[in-house]
N, C-alpha and C positions, 0 to 999 in steps of 0.2 A: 683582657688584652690578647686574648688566646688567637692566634690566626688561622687559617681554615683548614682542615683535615688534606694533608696535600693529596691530588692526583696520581695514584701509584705510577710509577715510572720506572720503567726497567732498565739496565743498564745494555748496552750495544753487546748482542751474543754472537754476532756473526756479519760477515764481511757484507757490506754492500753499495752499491754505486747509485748514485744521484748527480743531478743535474748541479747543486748547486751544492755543499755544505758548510756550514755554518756553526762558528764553532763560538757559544754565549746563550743562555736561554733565559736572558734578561729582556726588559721592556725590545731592546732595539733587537736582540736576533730574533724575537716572537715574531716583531712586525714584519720582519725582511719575511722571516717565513709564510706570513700572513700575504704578504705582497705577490710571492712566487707563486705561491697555490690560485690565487686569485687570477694570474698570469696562466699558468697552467702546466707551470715550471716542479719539478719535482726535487724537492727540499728534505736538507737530514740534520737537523738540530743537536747538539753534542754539548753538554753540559758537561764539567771535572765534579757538582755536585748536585741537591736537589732545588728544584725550580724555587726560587726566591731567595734563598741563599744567601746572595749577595745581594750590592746597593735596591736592585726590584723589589726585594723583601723587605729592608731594614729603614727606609726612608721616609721622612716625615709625613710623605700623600699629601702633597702641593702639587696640583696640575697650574702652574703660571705661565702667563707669555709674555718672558721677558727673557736676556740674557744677562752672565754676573755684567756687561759692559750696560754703560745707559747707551740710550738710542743716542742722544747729544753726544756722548762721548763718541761714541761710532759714528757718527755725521763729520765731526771735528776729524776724526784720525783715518776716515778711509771716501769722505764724503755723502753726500746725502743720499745718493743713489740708492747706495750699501746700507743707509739706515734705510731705507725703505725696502727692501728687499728683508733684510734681517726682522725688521717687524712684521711683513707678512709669514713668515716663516714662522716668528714667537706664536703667532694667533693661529696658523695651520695645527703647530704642535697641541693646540689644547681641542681643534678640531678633530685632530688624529685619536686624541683620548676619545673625543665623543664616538666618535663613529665606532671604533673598535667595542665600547661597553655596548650599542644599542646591536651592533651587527651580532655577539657573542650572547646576546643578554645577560649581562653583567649587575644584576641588581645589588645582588652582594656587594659588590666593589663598593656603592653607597656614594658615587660622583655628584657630588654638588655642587654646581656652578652659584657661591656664593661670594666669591670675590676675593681681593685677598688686601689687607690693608697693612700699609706702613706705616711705621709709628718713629715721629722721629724725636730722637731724644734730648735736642737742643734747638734753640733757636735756630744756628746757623745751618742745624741739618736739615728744616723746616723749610727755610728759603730755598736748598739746594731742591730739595724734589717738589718742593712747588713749581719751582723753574721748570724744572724738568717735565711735569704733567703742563707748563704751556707750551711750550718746546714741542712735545708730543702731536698736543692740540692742532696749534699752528703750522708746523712743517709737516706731520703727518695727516695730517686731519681724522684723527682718533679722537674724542669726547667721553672715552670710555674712565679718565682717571679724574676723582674727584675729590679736590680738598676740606678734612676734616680739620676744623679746629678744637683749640684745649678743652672744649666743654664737650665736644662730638667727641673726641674720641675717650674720652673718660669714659663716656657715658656706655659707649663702644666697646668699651675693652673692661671697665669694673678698676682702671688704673690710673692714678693722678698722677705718675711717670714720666708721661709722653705732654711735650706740647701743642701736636699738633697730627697731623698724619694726609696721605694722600692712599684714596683707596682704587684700585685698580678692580674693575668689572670683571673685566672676560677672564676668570679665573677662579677655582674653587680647591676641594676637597679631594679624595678617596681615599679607600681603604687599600692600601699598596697592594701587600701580599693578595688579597682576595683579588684583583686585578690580575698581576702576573700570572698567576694563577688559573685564573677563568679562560685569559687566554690559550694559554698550554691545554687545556681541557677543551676548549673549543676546534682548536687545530687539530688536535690528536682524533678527535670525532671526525674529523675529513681527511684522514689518514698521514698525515703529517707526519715523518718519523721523529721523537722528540726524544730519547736517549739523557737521563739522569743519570748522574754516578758514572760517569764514562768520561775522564780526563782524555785531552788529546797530548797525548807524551810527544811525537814527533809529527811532522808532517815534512815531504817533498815533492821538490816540480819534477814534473813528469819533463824532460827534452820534449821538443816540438810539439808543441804548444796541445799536450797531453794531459795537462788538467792539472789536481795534485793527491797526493795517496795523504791519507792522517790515518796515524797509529794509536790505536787504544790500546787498554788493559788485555781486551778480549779478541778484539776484531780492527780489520781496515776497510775503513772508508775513499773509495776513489770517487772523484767530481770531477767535473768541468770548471768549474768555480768555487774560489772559496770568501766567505763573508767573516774578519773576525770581527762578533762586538764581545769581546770582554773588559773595557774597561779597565776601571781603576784595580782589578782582579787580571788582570792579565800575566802576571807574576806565579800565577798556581802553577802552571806548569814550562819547561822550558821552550815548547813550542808558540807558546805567544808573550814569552815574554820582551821580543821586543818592540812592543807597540806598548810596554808600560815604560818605556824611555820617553814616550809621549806626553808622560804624565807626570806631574807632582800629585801623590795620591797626599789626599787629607784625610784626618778620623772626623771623621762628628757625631757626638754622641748623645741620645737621649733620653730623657724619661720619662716615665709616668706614673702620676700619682694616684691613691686610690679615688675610690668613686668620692665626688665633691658632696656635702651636703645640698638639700634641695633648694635653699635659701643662696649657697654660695653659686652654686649651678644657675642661679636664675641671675646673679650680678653679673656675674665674667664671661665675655664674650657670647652671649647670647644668639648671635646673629650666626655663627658657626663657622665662620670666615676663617683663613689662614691669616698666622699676625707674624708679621718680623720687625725689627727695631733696625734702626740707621747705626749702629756703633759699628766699626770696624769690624772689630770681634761679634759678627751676628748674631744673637738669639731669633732662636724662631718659636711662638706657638699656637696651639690650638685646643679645642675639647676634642671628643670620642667617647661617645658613650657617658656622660658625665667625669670623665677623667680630662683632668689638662697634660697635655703630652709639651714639653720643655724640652728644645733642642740649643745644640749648641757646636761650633768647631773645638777642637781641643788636636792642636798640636804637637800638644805635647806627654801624650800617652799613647800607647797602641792597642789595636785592637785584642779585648779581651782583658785587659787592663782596668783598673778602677777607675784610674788617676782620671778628673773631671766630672764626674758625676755629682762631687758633693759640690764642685764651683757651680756648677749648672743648679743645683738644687737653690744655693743661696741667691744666685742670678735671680730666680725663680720668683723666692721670696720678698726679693729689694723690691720688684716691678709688682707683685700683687701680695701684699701683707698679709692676706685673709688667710694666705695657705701656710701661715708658718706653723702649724699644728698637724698640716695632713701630712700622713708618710707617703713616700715614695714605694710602689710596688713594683715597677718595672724598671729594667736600664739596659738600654744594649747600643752598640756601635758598631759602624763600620767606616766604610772609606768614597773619599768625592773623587773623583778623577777630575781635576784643573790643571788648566791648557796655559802656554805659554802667556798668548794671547787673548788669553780670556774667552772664550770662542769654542766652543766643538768644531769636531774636526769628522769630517768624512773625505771618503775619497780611495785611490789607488796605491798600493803596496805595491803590485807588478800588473802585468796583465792578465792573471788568473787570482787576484787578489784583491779583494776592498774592503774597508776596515771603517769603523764608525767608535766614536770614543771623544770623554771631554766632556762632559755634561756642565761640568761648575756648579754641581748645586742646583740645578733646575732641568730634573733628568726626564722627568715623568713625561711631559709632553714632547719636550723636543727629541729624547730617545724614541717614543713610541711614531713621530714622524721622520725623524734618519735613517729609522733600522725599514721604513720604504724605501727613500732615496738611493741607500744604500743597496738593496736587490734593484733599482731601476740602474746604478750605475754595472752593476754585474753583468746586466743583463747587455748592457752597452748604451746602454740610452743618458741621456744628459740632462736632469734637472737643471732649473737654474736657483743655486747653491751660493752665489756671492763668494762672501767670506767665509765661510764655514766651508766649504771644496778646498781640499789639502790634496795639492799637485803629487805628493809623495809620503812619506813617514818624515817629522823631520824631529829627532831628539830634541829634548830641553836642553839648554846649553848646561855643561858642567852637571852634566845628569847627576854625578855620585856625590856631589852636595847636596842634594834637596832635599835631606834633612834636617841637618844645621842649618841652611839658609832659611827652609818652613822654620824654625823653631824662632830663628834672629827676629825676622819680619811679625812672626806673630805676638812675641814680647813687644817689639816697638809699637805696634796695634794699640797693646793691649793698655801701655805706657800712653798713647794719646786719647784711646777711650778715655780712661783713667781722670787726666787734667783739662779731657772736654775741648779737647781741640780737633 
């Protein structure tokens, strides 16, 4: 499970000025950076650590286009328009992976558009996204989601668990870090400043309309513009931490087991697909390399912590029996940035400022196509963003509970998983 020998990156030694900077060197400040240069715009990338680090590095490598909302749900609460718009946006985001691995040649990365399938684990969760892939069909006119039944997805998955599932096409695999990665390594070959190990400690507005300075370790960075994506990570340092008022950060944590036998590697998921279950409390998994990687949320430990690892382990074992013998060789965790509304959030901080953040869980594609959007809004220009365009920053209500309130809400979860309701 070892990830790629990272791109040496040196940390900012001396002051200097760009068009645009950009302070995050995760999927979404890559792409802005990626967007600018392509523009012809000069961009200066500023990491507090090394590229993958955070959620880029540590995440399951699910490229999906969906959001945590269902389309229906978002038709019902904002109208159909807005589901239609939000679903071209899900399907660009997994376009946005494509084009970056073939533009970078990204082989490593190992992007497989093999789909990704849901597994639902009750009857009543079986009708709901069945409904949902007609729903799809019919108002969107999408055919890309296809109902597997109790004997397909057995056969599917190597698991008598599930009774049914709906599989989703336009979506696959990668190998995260090798991604984030490849891009940083890509960009830096066309001179892109990309600065690792360079927290930005303060930054301020210049009076009339003079751009903004960021204060490093070493050196000051002045711009014209500035782009924050840090995410559910926005808390590293005091200058971005308030766009993690934005967020309820979650842990989710995962592992993975040693390499499977060649007998069990040929029963469990064979097809190579991303798998997640309908319970509340989501599992998600997948193989690599003959290992099955077993994710899960866990709110109730922090990062660097144990706590969850061995719930995840038995998760593991209830849904696929065969692995109650193999050990577990890896585990690590980090953190999801979730949005009030369910919904990423891009858009305007001031008018030298645009900020991208809010994934829910499904970062990979739709970061790698916001942290575009977001250099097209810097730049002044106006995609059409729907729901996802945030007029401003706007706090989660009663920000300084979102602890206790994560923890209340994911016991009650876990309580209706539990009695299947």
């Amino acid at each position: 499970m070892a990830g790629p020998d990272p791109t040496p990156g040196s940390a900012l030694a001396h002051d200097v000025t760009a068009d645009v900077a950009i302070i995050g060197a995760g999927y979404s400040g890559l792409a802005a950076a990626h967007a600018l240069q392509q523009r012809g715009v000069q961009a200066v990338v500023l990491d507090a650590n090394p590229i993958g680090w955070g959620a880029s590095g540590r995440n399951g490598g699910v490229v999906s286009s969906k959001f945590r909302l269902s389309f229906p749900a978002i038709a019902g609460l904002h109208g159909l328009d807005a589901a239609r718009t939000l679903h071209r946006l899900a399907h660009d985001g997994v376009r946005a992976v494509e084009r970056l691995v073939d533009e970078f040649k990204l082989d490593a990365a190992r992007l497989e558009h093999t789909g990704s399938l849901r597994c639902a684990h009750t009857d009543r969760a079986l009708r709901s996204i069945c409904a949902e892939a007609d729903w799809v069909r019919e108002q969107l006119g999408d055919a890309s989601m296809t109902v597997l039944s109790r004997h397909e997805i057995a056969q599917e998955t190597g698991s008598t668990a599930f009774v049914g599932g709906v599989l989703s096409a336009d979506a696959g695999t990668i190998l995260p870090l090798h991604y984030v990665r490849g891009i940083a390594r890509g960009l830096r070959a066309r001179d892109v400043g990309i600065h690792e190990n360079t927290p930005v400690l303060a930054l301020h507005r210049v009076d009339g309309n003079g751009g903004v300075i960021l204060r490093t370790p070493q050196a000051t960075v002045r711009a014209r513009r500035l782009i924050v994506a840090t995410n559910a990570y926005s808390d590293l340092t005091p200058a971005t931490a308030p766009y993690q008022r934005e967020l309820v950060p979650f842990r989710s944590a995962m592992i993975a087991t040693a390499r499977l036998s060649p007998a069990c590697d040929a029963r469990l998921m064979a097809n190579r697909r991303s798998y997640t279950e309908t319970r509340r409390m989501m599992k998600w998994f997948r193989k690599v390399d003959g290992r099955m990687l077993f994710g899960g949320r866990d709110a109730f430990g922090k990062e660097g912590q144990t706590t969850g690892f061995d719930a995840l382990r038995r998760a593991m074992v209830a849904l696929f029996p065969d692995l109650a013998d193999t050990p577990v060789e890896y585990q690590w965790s980090g953190y999801v940035g979730m949005t009030f509304n369910s919904l990423p959030h891009v858009g305007r901080a001031d008018d030298a400022t645009t900020f991208c953040l809010g994934y829910n869980g499904a970062g990979i594609a739709m970061a790698s196509l916001l942290g575009q959007h977001a250099a097209a809004l810097a730049l002044g220009e106006h995609p059409e963003l729907s729901l996802i365009a945030a007029p401003g920053l706007k706090p989660v209500p009663f920000h300084s509970l979102r602890a206790p309130g994560v923890r209340l809400v994911a016991a009650w979860y876990q309580f209706l998983d539990a009695v299947g309701a």
